[in-house]
NUKENU-92946 format. One record per residue: residue in one letter; x, y, z of N, C-alpha, C, CB in turn. Coordinates in steps of 0.05 Angstrom, whole numbers, padded with zeros to 5 digits, always signed. Glycine has a CB too. Example, Ala and Ser with C-alpha at 12.3 -4.5 7.8 and 13.67 -1.06 7.14 Angstrom:
NUKENU-92946
A+00264-00114+00156+00246-00090+00156+00264-00066+00156+00226-00089+00181S+00257-00045+00142+00273-00021+00143+00258+00001+00157+00282-00012+00114
***
This chain:
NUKENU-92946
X-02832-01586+02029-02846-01563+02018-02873-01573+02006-02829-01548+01996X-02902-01560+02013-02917-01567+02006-02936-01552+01979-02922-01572+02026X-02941-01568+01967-02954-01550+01935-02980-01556+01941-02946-01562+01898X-03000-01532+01919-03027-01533+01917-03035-01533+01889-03038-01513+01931X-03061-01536+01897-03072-01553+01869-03072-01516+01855-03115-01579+01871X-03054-01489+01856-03050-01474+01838-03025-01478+01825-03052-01450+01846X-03006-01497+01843-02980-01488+01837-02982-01516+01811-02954-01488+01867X-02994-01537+01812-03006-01558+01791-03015-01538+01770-03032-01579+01803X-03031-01515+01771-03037-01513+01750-03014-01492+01742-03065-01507+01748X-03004-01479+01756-02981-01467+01745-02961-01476+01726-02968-01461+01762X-02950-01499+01737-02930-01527+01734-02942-01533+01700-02938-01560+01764X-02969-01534+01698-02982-01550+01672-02989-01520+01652-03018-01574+01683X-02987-01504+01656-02981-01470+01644-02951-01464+01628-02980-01447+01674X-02934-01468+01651-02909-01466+01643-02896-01486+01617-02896-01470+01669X-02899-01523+01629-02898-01544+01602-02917-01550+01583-02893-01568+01608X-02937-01545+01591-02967-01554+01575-02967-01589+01576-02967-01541+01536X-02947-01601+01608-02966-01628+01610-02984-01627+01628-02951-01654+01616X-02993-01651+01619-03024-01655+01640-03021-01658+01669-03042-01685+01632X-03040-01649+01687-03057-01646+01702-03038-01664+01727-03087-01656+01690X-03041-01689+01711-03033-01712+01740-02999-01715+01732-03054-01752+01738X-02990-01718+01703-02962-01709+01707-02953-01697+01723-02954-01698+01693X-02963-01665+01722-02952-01645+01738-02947-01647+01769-02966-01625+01734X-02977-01662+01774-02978-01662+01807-02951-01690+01814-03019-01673+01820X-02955-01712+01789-02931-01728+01799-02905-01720+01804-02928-01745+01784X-02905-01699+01787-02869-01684+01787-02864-01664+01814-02863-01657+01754X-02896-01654+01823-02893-01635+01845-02882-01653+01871-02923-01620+01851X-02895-01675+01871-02900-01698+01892-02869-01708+01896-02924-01726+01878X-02861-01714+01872-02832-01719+01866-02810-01710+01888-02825-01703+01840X-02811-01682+01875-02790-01656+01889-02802-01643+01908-02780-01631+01871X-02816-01650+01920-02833-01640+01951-02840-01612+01938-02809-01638+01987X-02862-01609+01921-02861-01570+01910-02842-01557+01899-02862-01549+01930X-02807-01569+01887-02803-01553+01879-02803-01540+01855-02794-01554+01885X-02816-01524+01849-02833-01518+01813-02806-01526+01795-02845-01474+01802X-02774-01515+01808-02758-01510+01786-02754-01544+01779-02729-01489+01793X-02751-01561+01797-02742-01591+01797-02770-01608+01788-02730-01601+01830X-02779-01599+01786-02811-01613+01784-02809-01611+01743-02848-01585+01807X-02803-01581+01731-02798-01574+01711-02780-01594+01695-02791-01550+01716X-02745-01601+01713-02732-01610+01702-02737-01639+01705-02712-01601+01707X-02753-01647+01715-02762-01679+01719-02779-01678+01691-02785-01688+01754X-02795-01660+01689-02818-01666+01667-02799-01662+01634-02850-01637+01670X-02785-01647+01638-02760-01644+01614-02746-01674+01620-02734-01612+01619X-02738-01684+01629-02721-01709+01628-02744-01732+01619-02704-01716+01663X-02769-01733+01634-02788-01748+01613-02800-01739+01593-02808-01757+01623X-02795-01718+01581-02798-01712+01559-02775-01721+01537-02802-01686+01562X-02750-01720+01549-02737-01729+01528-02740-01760+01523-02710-01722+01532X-02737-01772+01546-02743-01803+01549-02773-01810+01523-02753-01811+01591X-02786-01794+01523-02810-01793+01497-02813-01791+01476-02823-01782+01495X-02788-01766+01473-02774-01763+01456-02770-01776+01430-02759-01764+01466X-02744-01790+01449-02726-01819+01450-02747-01842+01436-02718-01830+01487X-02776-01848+01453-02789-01862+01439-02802-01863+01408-02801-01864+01452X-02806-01839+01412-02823-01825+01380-02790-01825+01355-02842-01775+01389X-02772-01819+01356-02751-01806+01346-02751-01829+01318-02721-01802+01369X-02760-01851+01325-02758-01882+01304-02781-01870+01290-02764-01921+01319X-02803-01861+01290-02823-01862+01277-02828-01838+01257-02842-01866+01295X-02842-01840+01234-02835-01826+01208-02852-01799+01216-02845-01845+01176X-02839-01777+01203-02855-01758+01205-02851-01746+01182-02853-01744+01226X-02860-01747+01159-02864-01735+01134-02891-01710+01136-02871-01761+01112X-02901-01710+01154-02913-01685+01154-02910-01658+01161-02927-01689+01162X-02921-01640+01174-02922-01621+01182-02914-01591+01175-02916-01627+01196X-02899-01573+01171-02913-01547+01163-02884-01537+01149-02929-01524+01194X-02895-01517+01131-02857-01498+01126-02864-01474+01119-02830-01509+01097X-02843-01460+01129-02856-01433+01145-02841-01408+01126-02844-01430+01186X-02843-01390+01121-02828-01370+01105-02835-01343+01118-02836-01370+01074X-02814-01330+01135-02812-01305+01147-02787-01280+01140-02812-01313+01173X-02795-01265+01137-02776-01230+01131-02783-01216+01152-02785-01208+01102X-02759-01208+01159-02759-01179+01177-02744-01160+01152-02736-01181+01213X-02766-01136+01149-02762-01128+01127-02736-01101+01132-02793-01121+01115X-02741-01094+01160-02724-01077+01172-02688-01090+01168-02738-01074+01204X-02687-01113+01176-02662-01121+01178-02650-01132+01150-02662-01142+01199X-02680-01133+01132-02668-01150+01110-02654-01174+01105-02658-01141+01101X-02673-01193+01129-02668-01217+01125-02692-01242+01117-02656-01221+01148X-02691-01258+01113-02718-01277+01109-02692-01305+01106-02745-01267+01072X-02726-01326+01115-02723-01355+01125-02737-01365+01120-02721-01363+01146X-02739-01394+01099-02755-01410+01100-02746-01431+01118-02762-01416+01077X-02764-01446+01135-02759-01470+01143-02784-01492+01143-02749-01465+01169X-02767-01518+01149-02787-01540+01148-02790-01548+01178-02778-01565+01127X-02808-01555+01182-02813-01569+01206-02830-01600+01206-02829-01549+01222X-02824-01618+01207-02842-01650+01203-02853-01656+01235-02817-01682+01190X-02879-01667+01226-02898-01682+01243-02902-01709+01233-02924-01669+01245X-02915-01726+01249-02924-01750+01245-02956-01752+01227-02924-01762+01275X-02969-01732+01231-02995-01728+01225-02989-01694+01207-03017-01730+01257X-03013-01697+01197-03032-01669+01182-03037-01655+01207-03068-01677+01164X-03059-01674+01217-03066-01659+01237-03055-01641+01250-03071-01669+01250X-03024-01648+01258-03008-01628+01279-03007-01601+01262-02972-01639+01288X-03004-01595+01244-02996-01575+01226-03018-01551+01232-02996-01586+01193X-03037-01567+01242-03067-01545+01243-03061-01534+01274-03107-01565+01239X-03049-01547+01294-03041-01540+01318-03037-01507+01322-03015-01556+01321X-03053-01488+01340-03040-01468+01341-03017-01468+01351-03051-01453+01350X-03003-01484+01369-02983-01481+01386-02960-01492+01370-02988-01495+01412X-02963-01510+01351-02949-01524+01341-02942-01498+01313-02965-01556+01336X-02963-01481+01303-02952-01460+01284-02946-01438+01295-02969-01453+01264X-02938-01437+01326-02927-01411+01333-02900-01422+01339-02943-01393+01358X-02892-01441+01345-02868-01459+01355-02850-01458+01325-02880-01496+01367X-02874-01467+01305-02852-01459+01275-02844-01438+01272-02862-01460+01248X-02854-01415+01264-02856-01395+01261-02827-01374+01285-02888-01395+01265X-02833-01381+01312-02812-01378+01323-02777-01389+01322-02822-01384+01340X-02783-01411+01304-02746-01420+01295-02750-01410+01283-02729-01445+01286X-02770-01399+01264-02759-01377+01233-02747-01355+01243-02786-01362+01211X-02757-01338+01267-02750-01316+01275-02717-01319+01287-02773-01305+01294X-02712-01339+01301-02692-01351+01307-02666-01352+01291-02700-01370+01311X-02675-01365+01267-02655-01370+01244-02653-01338+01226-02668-01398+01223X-02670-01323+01224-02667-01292+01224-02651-01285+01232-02680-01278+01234X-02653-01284+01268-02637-01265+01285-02600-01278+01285-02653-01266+01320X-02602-01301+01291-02583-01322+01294-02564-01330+01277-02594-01341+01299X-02579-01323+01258-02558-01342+01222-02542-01356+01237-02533-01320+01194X-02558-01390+01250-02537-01421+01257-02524-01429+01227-02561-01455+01269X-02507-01441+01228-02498-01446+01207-02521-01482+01192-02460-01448+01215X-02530-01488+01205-02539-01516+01203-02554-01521+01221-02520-01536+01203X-02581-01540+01218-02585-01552+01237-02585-01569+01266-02586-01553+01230X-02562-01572+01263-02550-01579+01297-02540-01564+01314-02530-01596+01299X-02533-01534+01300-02525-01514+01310-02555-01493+01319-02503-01502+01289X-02576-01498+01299-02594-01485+01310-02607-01500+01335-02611-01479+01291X-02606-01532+01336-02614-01547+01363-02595-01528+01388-02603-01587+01360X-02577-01515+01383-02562-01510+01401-02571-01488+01416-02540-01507+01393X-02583-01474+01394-02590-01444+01398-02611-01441+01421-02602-01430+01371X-02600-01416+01433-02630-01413+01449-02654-01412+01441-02633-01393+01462X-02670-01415+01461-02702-01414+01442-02709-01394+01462-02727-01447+01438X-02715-01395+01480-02723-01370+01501-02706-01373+01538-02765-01375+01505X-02703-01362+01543-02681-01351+01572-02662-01373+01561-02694-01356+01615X-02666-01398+01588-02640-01417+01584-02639-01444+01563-02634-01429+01613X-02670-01440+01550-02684-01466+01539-02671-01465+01514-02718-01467+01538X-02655-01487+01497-02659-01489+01474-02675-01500+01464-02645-01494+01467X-02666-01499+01433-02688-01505+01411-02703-01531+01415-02676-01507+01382X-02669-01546+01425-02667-01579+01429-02688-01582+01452-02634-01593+01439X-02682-01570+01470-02698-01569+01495-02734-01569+01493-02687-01542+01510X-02729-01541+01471-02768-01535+01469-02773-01554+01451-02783-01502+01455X-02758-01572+01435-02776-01587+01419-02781-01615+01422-02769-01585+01396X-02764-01620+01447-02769-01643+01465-02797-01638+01476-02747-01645+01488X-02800-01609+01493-02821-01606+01512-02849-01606+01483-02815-01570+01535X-02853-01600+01455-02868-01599+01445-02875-01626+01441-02864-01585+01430X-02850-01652+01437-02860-01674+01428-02877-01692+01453-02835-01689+01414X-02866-01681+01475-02880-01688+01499-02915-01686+01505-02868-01672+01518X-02913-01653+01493-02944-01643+01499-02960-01657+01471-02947-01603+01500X-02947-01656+01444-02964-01663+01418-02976-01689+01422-02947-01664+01391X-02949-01705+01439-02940-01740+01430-02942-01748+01409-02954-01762+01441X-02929-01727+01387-02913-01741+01359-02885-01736+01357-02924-01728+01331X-02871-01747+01349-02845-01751+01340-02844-01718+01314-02841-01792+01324X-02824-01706+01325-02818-01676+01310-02798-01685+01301-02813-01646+01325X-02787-01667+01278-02768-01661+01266-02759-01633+01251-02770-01678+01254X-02739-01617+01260-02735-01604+01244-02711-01608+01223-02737-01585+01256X-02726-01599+01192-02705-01623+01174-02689-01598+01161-02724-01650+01143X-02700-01576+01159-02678-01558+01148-02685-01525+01144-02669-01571+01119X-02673-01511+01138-02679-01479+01131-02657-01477+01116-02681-01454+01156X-02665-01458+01095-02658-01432+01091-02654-01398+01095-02663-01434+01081X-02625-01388+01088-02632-01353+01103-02623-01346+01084-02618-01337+01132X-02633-01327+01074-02622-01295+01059-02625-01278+01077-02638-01281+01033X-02597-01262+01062-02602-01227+01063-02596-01210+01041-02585-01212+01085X-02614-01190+01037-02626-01169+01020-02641-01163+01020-02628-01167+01003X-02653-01155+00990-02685-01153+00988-02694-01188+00983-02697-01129+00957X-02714-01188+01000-02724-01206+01010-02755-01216+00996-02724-01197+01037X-02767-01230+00979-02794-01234+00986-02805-01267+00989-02810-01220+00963X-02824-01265+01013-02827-01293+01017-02854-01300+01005-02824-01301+01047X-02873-01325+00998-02894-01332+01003-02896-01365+01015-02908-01325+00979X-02921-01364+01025-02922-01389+01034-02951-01397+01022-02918-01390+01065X-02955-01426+01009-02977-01432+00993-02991-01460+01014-02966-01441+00958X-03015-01458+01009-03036-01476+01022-03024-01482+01051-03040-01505+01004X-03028-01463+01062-03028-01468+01105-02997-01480+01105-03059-01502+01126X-02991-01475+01094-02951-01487+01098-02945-01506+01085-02938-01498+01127X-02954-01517+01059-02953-01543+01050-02927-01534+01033-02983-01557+01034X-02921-01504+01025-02902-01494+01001-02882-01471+01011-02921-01482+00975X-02867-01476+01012-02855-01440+01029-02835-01424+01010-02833-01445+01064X-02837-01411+00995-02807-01403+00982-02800-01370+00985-02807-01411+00946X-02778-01373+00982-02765-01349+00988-02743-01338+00966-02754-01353+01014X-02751-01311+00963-02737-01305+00925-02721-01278+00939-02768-01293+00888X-02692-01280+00930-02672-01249+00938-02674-01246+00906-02631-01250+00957X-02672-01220+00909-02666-01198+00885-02636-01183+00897-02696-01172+00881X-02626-01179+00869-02606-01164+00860-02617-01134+00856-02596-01177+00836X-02615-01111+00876-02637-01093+00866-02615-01056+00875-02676-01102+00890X-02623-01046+00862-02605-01015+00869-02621-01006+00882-02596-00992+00845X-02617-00977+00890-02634-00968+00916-02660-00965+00906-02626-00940+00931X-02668-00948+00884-02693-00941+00871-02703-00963+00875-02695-00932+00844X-02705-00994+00862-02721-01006+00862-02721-01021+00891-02719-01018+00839X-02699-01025+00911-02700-01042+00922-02723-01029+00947-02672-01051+00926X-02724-01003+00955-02747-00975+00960-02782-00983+00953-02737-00945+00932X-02786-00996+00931-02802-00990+00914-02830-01018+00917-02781-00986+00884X-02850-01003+00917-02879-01024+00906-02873-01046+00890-02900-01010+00885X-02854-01043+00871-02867-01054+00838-02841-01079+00848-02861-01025+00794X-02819-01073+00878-02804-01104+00877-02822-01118+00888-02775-01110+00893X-02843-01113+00907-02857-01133+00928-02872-01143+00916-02871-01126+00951X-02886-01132+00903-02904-01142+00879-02899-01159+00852-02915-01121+00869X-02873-01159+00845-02862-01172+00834-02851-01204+00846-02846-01154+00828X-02838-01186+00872-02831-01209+00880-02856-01239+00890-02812-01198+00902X-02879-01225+00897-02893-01239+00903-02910-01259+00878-02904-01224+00919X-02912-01243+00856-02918-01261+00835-02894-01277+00824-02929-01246+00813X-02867-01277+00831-02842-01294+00814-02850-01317+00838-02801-01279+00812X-02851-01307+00860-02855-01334+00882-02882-01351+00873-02861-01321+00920X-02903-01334+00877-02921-01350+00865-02921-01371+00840-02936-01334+00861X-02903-01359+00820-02887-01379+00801-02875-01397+00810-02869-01369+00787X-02854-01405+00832-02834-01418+00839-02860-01435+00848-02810-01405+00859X-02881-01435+00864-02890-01446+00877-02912-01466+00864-02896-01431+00893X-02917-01453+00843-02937-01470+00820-02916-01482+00796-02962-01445+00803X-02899-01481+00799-02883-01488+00765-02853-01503+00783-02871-01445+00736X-02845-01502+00800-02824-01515+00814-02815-01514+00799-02821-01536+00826X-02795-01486+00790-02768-01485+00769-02741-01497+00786-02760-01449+00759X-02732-01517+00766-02701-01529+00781-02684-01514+00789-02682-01546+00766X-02676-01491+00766-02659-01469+00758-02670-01449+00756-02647-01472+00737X-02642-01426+00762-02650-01399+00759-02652-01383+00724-02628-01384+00779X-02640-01397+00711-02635-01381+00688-02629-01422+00673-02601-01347+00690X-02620-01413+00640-02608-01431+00624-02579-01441+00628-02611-01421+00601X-02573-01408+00636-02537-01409+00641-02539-01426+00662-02518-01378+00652X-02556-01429+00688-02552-01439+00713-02550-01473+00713-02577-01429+00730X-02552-01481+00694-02568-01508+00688-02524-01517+00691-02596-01512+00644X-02524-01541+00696-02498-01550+00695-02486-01564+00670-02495-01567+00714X-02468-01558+00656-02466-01575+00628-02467-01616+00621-02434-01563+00617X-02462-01619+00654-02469-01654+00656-02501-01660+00648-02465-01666+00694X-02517-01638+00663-02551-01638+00667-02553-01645+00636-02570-01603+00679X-02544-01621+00621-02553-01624+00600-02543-01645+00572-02554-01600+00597X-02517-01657+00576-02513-01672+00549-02522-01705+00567-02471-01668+00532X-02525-01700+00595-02550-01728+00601-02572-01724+00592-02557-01735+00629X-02581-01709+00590-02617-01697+00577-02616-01699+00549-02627-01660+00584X-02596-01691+00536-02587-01698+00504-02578-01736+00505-02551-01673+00494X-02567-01737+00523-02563-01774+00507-02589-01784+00512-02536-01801+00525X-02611-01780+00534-02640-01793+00538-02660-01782+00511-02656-01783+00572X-02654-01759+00495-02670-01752+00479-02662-01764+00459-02673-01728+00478X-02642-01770+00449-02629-01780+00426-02641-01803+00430-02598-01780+00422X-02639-01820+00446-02645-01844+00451-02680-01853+00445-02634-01847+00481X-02696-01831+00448-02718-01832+00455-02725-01828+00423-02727-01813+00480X-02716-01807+00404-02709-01809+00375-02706-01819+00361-02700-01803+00369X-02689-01846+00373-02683-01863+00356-02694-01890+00361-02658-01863+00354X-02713-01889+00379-02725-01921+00393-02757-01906+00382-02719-01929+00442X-02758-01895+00363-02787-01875+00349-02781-01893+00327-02786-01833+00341X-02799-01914+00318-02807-01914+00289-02797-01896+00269-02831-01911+00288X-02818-01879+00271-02818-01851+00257-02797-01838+00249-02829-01832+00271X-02776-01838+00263-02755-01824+00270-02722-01833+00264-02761-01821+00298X-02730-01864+00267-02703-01877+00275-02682-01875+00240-02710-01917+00289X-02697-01876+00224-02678-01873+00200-02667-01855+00192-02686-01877+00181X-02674-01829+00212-02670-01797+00205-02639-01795+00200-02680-01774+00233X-02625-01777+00187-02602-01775+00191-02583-01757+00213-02600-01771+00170X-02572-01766+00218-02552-01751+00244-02560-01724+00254-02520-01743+00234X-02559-01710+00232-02556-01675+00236-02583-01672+00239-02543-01653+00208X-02605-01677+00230-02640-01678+00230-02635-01678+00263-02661-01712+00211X-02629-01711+00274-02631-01722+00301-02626-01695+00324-02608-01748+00304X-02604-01681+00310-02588-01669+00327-02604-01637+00331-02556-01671+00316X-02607-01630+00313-02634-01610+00305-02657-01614+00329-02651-01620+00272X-02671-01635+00325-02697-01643+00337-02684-01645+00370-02711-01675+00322X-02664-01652+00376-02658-01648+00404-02654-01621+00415-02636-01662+00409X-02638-01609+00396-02630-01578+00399-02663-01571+00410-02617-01558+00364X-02691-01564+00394-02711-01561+00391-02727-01568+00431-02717-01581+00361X-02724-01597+00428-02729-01609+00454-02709-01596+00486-02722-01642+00448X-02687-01592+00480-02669-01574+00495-02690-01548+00508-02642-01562+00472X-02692-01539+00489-02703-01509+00488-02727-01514+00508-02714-01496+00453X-02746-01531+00501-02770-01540+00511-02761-01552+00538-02784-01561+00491X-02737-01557+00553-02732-01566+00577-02718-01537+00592-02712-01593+00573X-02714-01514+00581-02706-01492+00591-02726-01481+00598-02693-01477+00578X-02744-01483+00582-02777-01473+00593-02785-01484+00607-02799-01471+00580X-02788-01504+00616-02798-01527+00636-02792-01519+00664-02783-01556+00630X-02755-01518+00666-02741-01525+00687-02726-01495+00694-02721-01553+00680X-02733-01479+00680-02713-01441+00684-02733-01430+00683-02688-01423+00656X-02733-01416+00712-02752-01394+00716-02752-01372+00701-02751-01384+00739X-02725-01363+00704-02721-01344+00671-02746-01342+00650-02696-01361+00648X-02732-01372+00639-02747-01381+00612-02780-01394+00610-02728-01403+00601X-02784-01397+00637-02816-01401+00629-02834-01381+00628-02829-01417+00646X-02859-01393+00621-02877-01373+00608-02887-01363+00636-02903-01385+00586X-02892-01342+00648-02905-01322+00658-02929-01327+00675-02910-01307+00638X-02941-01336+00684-02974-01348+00702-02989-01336+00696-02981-01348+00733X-02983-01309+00697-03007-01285+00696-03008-01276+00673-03004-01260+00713X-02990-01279+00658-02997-01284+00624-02975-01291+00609-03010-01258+00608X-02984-01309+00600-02961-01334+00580-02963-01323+00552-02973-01374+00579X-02957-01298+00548-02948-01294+00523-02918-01278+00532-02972-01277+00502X-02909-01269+00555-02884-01265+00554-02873-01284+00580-02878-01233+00553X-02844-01292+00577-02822-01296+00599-02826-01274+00629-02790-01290+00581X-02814-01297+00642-02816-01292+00667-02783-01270+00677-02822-01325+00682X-02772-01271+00656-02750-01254+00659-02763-01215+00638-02716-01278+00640X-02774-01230+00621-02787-01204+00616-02805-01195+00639-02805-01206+00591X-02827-01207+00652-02833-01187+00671-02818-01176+00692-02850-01192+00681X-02799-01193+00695-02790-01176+00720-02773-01147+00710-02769-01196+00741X-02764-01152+00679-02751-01129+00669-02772-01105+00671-02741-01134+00638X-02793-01113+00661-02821-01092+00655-02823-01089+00681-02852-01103+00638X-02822-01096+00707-02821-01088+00725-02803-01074+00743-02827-01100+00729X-02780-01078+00733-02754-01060+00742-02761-01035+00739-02728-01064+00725X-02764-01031+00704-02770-01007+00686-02788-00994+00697-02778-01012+00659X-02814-01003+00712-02841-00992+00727-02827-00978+00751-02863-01019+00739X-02807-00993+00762-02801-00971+00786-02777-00949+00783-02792-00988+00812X-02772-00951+00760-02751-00930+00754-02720-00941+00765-02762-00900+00771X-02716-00963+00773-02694-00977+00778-02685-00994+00766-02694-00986+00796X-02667-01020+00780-02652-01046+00765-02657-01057+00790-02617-01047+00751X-02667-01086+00777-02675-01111+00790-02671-01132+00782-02694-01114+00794X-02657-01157+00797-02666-01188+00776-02662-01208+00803-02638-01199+00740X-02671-01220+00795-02670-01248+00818-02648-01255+00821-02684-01274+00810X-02638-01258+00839-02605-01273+00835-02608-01297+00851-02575-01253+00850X-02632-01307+00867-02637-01336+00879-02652-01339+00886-02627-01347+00896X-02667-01366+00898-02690-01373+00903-02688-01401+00914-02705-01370+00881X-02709-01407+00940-02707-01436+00948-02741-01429+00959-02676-01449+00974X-02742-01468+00943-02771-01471+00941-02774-01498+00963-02783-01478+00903X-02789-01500+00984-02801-01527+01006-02816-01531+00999-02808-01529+01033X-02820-01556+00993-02848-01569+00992-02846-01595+01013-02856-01580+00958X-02880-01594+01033-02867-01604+01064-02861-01632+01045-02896-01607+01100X-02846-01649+01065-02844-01672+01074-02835-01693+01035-02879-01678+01095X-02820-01670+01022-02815-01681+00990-02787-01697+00995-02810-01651+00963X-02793-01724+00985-02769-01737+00985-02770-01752+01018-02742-01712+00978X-02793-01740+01027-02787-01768+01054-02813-01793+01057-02786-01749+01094X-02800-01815+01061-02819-01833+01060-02849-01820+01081-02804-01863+01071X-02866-01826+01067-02892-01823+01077-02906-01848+01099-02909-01821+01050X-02917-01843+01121-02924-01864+01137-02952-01868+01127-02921-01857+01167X-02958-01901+01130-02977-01913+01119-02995-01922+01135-02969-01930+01107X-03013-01906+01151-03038-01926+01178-03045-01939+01165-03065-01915+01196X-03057-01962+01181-03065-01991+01181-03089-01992+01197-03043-02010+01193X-03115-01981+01206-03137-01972+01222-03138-02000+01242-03167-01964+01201X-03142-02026+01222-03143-02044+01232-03120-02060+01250-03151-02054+01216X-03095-02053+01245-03065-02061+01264-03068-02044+01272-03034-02065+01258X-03073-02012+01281-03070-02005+01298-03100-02007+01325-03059-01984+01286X-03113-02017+01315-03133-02025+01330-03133-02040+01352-03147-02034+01319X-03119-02066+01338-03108-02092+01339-03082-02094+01366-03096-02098+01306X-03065-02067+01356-03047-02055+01379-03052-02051+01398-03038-02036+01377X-03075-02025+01398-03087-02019+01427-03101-02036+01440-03104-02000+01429X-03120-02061+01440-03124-02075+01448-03106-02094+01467-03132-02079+01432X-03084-02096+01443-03065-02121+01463-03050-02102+01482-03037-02144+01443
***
């Protein structure tokens, strides 16, 4: 069977590899587009395979609601570079597992590799064919899903993604004053990275470890160290309080104005819509937190391409 230099460009339409790939894969399978396809997928994984060692602490995290179904997703997605993150193809490819993990609720990540991504292709499949076309090593490291009322934001081009459910009755869950709410509590989550939802939420280990480092820190004080017991225990109580505000969204001060709690506005905002509302969860991404960061070397890698 013989191909033409349309069915090459077809072939490089369909995977988005290059030009002479394609014609090698046509050349391959005497024209046949579908075998020519699965040749370029089998060296794609083989590329895969190569990149899979190498760090990818970068790339994008995505936060999507379908407001109809009342669901929302944050997810992360890692690159090797910044750069990829600016990729259009590479932020419609994110953006599409969000819709995915929407429709789908996988239970986990290896279950969403499973999932279809479009006709017979999985996720696993398209994100082989992406690491092929990018030539960086991908990763997808995790999501979250709710359902309810839903509000998402995402801060600086995907560097932050969080996603806040409310506890809400019909009036408010209906209503202006939750989206708008919800979008300033996120905006909180996203500037103040609260650990916890409330004080209650905090675990009682968290906190008498936070009490033996303060005591400790009280008593290694000059100032301080001769104090007597009950004083010590006072001044921690005091410092406690000051770590509820820190680390409880509840309990911190407000962004848009820090003379009341962040549990007061959302009350003053319940009250605005004539309903009942309160946060009952929240998960905050920040890309690539907690994974080692890759370090270029301008000059070894110079040094590389050469030899």
């Amino acid at each position: 069977m013989a191909f033409t230099a349309n069915d090459v460009k077809t072939l490089r339409e369909k995977t988005g590899v290059g030009m002479m790939d394609c014609k090698k894969a046509l050349t391959e399978t005497n024209g046949d587009m579908d075998k020519a396809i699965e040749i370029l997928r089998e060296k794609g994984l083989a590329a895969a395979e190569k990149k899979s060692g190498r760090i990818a602490a970068e790339g994008l995290v995505y936060a999507y609601v379908d407001d109809d179904k009342k669901v929302g997703a944050v997810i992360e997605v890692n690159s090797e570079t910044d750069f990829v993150a600016k990729n259009a193809d590479f932020q419609l490819f994110v953006k599409k597992l969000a819709e995915i993990v929407v429709d789908t609720n996988p239970a986990d990540v290896a279950v969403l590799l499973d999932t279809k991504y479009e006709g017979t292709v999985s996720v696993a499949d398209a994100l082989r064919e992406k690491i092929l076309v990018i030539g960086e090593n991908l990763s997808i490291r995790r999501f979250v899903r709710y359902e309810g009322d839903i509000v998402s934001y995402v801060h600086g081009g995907g560097r932050i993604g969080v996603l806040v459910r409310f506890d809400a009755d019909e009036k408010a869950s209906a209503s202006d004053e939750l989206q708008e709410c919800g979008k300033d509590v996120a905006m909180q989550i996203a500037a103040l990275s609260a650990t916890y939802l409330d004080k209650e939420s905090v675990p009682a280990e968290v906190i008498e470890k936070e009490k033996e480092i303060l005591v400790a820190q009280i008593k290694n004080d000059p100032k301080n160290s001769n104090k007597p017991e009950q004083i010590i225990n006072k001044m921690v109580d005091g410092r406690i309080g000051k770590y509820y505000e820190n680390n409880c969204l509840m309990q911190q001060a407000f962004v848009k104005n820090g003379d009341i709690k962040v549990k007061q506005y959302i009350d003053d905002m319940a009250k605005k819509s004539g309903g009942l509302m309160t946060v009952a969860e929240f998960v905050r991404f920040e890309k690539g937190e907690g994974l080692q960061k890759r370090e270029d070397n301008f000059a070894d890698e110079v040094a590389g391409m050469i030899n």
